[in-house]
Structures are given as C-alpha cells and as structure tokens.
C-alpha positions in Angstrom: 25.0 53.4 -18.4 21.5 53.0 -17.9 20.2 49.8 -16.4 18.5 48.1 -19.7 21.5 49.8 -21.8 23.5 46.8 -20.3 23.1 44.8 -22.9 24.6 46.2 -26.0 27.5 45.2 -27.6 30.3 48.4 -28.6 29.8 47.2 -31.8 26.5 47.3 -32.5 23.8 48.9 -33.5 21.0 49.5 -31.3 17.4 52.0 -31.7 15.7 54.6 -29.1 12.3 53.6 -27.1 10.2 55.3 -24.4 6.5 55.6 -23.8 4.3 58.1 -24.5 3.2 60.3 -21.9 -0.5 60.6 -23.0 -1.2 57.0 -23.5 1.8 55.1 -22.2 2.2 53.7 -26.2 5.3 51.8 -27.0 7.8 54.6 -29.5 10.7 54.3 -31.4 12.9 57.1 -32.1 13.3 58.0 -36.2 15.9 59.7 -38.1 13.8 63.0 -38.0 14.0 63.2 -34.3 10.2 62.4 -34.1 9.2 59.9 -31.9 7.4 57.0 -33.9 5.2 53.8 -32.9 6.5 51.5 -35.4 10.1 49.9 -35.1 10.0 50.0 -38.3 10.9 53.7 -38.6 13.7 53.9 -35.9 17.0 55.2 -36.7 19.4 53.1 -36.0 22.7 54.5 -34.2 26.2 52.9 -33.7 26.2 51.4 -30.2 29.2 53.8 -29.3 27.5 57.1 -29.9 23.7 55.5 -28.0 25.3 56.6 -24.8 25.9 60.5 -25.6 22.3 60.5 -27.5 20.6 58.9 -24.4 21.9 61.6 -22.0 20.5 64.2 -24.7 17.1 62.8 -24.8 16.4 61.9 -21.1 16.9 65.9 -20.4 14.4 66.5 -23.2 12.3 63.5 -22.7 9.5 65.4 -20.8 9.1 68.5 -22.9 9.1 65.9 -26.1 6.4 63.6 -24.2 8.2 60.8 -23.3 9.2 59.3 -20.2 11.6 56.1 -19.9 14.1 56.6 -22.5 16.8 53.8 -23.3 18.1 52.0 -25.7 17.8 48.6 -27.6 20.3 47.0 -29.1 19.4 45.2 -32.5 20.3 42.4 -34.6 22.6 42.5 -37.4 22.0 39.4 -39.4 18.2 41.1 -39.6 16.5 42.3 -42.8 14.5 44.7 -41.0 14.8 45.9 -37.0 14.4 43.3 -34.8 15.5 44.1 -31.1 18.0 41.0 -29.4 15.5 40.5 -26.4 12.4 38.8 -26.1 11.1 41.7 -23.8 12.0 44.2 -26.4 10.9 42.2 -29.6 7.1 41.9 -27.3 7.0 45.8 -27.3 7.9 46.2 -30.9 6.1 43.8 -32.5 3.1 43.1 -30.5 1.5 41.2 -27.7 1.8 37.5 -27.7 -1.4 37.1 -28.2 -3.7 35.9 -31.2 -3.9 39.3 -33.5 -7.3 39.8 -33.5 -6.7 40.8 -29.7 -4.0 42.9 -30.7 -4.2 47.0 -30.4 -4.1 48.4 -34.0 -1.1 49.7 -34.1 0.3 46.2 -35.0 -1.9 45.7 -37.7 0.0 45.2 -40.6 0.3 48.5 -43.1 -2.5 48.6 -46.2 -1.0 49.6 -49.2 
C-alpha cells in the first residue's frame, strides 16, 4: 500500500490524484479515464478495488503524463467530493489564501 493510501478505510470510497507532468497541476482521475483538474469530475471507486487500480495507473502514469499517483479517500456524509484530509481538501479546492490570489482553475464555473 502506498504510503498516503494509509488512510483509507475498506469501506470507503476514495478518488485518484497525481500531478501533471507539464505543469505540476493538481488532477483528479474521472470516470472516462481522463485525468481532470477539478475534483469535481473524479470517479469515485470503492476503497477495496483503489488498490488494484493504483498498481494499474502507476505503470501507465508516465506515458498518461502524470507522476505521483495515489489515492484519497473521501467523505461519505458529503454532497459533493470532499477528500478527509486537510492536505488533500488544500489541493482540491484551492490555496488558503484570499481568492483573488488564487490560480484560475479554482475559480468557480460560469454558467
């Protein structure tokens, strides 16, 4: 198990992050298998099957432009994605910062 995998439950749920190799940006792995920089479109996989896709990805992780792939486990009570950590909620949702510092791509979405 990887060493930031540690913290997921076997009954949970959890999503797939790595940076980007071109720009070191925060991803999130979606349904489609593309990898995405909004939480918001992560697929969320049961906690018992993370293992098996992690091992999957991390072979590919180079030729798909990614480097440090892992997994994060999520909360359940949660209307949308929110990751458990404090570390992992930072990279999804943003600097803690005042948002006009923050990069755009945690601008909220125009209609």
């Amino acid at each position: 198990m990887d060493i930031r995998s540690n913290r997921r439950d076997t009954d949970g749920r959890s999503v797939i992050t790595a940076n980007r190799l071109l720009d070191g940006i925060v991803v999130w792995r979606a349904a489609d298998g593309a990898w995405r920089e909004r939480i918001s479109d992560a697929a969320l996989v049961p906690n018992d099957e993370v293992e098996a896709l992690l091992k999957t990805l991390q072979g590919q992780a180079q030729a798909q432009g990614v480097l440090g792939v892992y997994g994060v486990q999520t909360r359940e009570d949660e209307a949308e994605i929110t990751p458990l950590t404090t570390r992992e909620r930072i990279r999804a949702f943003g600097p803690s910062v005042h948002p006009e510092f923050a990069p755009t791509v945690f601008a909220p979405e125009r209609a």
